[in-house]
N, C-alpha and C positions, 0 to 999 in steps of 0.2 A: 466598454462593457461594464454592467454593473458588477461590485462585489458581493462574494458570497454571503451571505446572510445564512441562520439558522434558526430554526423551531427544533424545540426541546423537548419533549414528554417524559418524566421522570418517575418511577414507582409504581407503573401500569401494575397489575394486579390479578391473574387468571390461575386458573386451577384444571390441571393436568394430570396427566398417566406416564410421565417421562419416568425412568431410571432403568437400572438392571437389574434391582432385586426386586423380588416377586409384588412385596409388599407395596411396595412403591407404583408397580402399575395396577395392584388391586384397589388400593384406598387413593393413591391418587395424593395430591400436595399444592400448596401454594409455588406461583415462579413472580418476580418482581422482573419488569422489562423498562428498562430505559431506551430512550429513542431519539436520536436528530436527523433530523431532515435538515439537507444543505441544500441551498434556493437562492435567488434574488427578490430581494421583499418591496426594493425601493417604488415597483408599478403599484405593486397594492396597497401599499401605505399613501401613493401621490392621490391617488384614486379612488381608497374605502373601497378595494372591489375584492370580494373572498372569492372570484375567480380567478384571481392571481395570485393566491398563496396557496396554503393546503389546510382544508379543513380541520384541526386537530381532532375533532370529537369522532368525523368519520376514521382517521387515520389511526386511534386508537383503539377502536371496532377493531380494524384490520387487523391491527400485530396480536391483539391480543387472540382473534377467532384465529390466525396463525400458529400461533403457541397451542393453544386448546385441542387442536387438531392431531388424529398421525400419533400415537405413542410411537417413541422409540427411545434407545437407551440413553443420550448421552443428548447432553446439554449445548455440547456447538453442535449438533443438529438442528436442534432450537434454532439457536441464534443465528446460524445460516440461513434458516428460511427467510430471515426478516433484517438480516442485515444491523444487530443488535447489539446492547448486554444482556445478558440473562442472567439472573441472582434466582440462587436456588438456598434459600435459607433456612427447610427442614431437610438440607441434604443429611443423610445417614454418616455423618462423622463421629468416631467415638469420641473423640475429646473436643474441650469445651473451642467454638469457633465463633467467630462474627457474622460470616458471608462468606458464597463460594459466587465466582461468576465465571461469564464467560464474555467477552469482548469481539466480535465479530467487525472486520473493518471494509472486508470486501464487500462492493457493490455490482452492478448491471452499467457498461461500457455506455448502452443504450438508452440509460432512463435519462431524458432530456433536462440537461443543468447547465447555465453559460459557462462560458471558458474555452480554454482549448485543452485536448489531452497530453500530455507530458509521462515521461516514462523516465522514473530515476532510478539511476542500484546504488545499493546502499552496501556498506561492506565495513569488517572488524576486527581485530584481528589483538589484542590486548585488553583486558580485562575481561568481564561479564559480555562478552558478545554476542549473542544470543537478547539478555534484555536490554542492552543496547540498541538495537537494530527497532527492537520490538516500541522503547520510548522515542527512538526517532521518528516512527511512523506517528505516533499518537501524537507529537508533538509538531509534526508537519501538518497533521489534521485539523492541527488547533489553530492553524493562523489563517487570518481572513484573507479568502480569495485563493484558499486552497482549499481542497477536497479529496482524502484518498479514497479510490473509488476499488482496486484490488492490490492485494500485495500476494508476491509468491511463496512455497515454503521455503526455508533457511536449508541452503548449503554450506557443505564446509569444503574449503580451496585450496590448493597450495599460495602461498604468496610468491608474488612474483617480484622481483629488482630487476632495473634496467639491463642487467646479463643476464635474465633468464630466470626461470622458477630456483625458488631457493629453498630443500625442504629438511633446511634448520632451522626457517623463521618461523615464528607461532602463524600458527592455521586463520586462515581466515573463513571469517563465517560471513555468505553474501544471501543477498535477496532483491528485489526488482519489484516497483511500485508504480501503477498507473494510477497517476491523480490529474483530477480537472483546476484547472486555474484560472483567475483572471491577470496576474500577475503579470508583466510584460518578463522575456529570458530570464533580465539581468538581474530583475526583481528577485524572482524567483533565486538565482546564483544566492545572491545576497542574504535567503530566508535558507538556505543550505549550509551556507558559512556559520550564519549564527548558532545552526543547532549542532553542527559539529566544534565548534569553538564552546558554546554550555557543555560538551560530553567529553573536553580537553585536548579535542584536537589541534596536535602541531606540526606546522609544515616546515622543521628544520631540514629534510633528508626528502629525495625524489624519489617517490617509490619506497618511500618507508612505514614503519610499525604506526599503529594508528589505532585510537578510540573510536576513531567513526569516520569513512569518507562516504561523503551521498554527492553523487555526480546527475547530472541532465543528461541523460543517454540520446533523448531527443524529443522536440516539443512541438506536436501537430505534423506538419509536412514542410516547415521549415529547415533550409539551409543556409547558413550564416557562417563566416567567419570572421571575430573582433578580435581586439586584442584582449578582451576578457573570456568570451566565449566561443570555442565554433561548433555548430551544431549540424547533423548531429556528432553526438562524439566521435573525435576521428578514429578510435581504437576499438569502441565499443562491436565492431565486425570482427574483430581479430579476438573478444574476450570469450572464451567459454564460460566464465564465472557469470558474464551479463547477458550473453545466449542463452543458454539454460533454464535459468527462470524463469526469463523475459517468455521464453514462447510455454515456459510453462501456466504461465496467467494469462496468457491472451496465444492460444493455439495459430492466430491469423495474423499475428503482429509480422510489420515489414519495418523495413530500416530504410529509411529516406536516402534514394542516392544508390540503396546496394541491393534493396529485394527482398523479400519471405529471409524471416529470420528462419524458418524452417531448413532452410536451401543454405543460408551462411554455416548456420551449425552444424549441419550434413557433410559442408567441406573442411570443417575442424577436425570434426571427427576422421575422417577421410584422409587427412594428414594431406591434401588437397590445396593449394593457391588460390586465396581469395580472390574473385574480380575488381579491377582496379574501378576506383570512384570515374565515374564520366569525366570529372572536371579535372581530378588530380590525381596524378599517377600512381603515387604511392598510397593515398588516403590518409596523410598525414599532416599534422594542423600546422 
């Protein structure tokens, strides 16, 4: 499969009725919209053929008569239409500012891009965790041959050690990301490591205090077990923290091997015995 490639549009330009104060949908203001599109380019490049890429000049028609459209108050309204940043640069601030924006990272499961889907939770629990979680995503985005396509809102969790919840340890704050890749597993393992090792994570203690863990909860309909990876994770049925969110960004998500995360999380709650894996009895790696 080819890698992901990107087209860029940066400083789009349209003029809207967005805000809350009166003023603002009377007269109306500039928004600046930046935009990437993530694609494979290498057909259109072998080929000269602009049927295999995306037109930029139609695609900036689009975001912009999107923005244009529809007042409403708030700026990730905007930016959820179209999947965006939105810079709102006459926003109503009293003191002197640069830029205000808004970063939108979620995408459409469905809009046709190579790769396979992948589902990671990300989780923090020491320092800033909150933009933690937040520059892991962006920086997961940024490497070739990955694509985050939705991510869920942040939870905050008890931390867990291998005897059970512990609730003197610091809180951890989790979340669950569906990205496309071309990445083979291990690849992918490998582009996890790194951004947790950039944000200090250290693996002295099992189940311990952490700047950042992003695991592969599961990738496509694969099941595998290495001795690096076994997929999908063997715990991720037993976590509420990776439940939760997971079906909150994808209502229809299933867990390879165990069924509708809807129907797992139903039996957490339930204080209810998971179904054991087909293959292994306990479901453990």
């Amino acid at each position: 499969m080819n890698p992901l490639d990107r087209i860029t549009l940066t400083g789009l330009r349209a003029f809207a009725h967005h805000g809350v104060l009166e003023f603002e949908r009377t007269d109306g203001q500039t928004f600046v919209i930046d935009v990437t599109v993530h694609l494979a380019l290498s057909d259109a490049a072998a080929g000269d053929d602009l049927a295999q890429t995306v037109h930029y000049g139609v695609l900036a028609d689009q975001v912009v008569a999107a923005v244009e459209r529809d007042p409403v108050d708030l700026i990730e309204t905007v930016a959820e239409r179209v999947a965006v940043t939105v810079h709102k640069p006459d926003a109503p601030i009293a003191v002197p500012f640069a830029d205000v924006s808004v970063t939108i990272l979620r995408g459409r499961l469905d809009v046709p891009r190579a790769g396979e889907v992948a589902v990671i939770a990300l989780g923090s629990n020491l320092g800033d965790r909150e933009h933690t979680l937040v520059a892991a995503l962006e920086e997961l985005d940024a490497v070739d041959g990955v694509s985050v396509v939705s991510s869920s809102p942040l939870i905050e969790t008890i931390a867990l050690r291998p005897a059970g919840a512990d609730p003197d340890a610091p809180r951890y704050v989790n979340a669950v990301a569906l990205i496309r890749t071309t990445l083979a597993p291990e690849q992918l393992l490998d582009v996890l490591h790194a951004i947790e090792s950039a944000h200090g994570r250290e693996r002295a203690e099992r189940w311990g205090d952490r700047t950042l863990d992003l695991d592969i909860v599961s990738y496509g309909e694969l099941e595998q077990q290495t001795e690096r990876l076994t997929l999908p994770h063997p715990r991720a049925h037993e976590r509420d923290f990776v439940l939760r969110p997971w079906l909150a960004v994808d209502p229809d998500a299933a867990l390879p091997g165990r069924g509708p995360v809807a129907e797992l999380l139903a039996r957490l709650d339930a204080g209810s015995p998971q179904p054991p894996h087909p293959e292994h009895s306990d479901g453990a790696a």
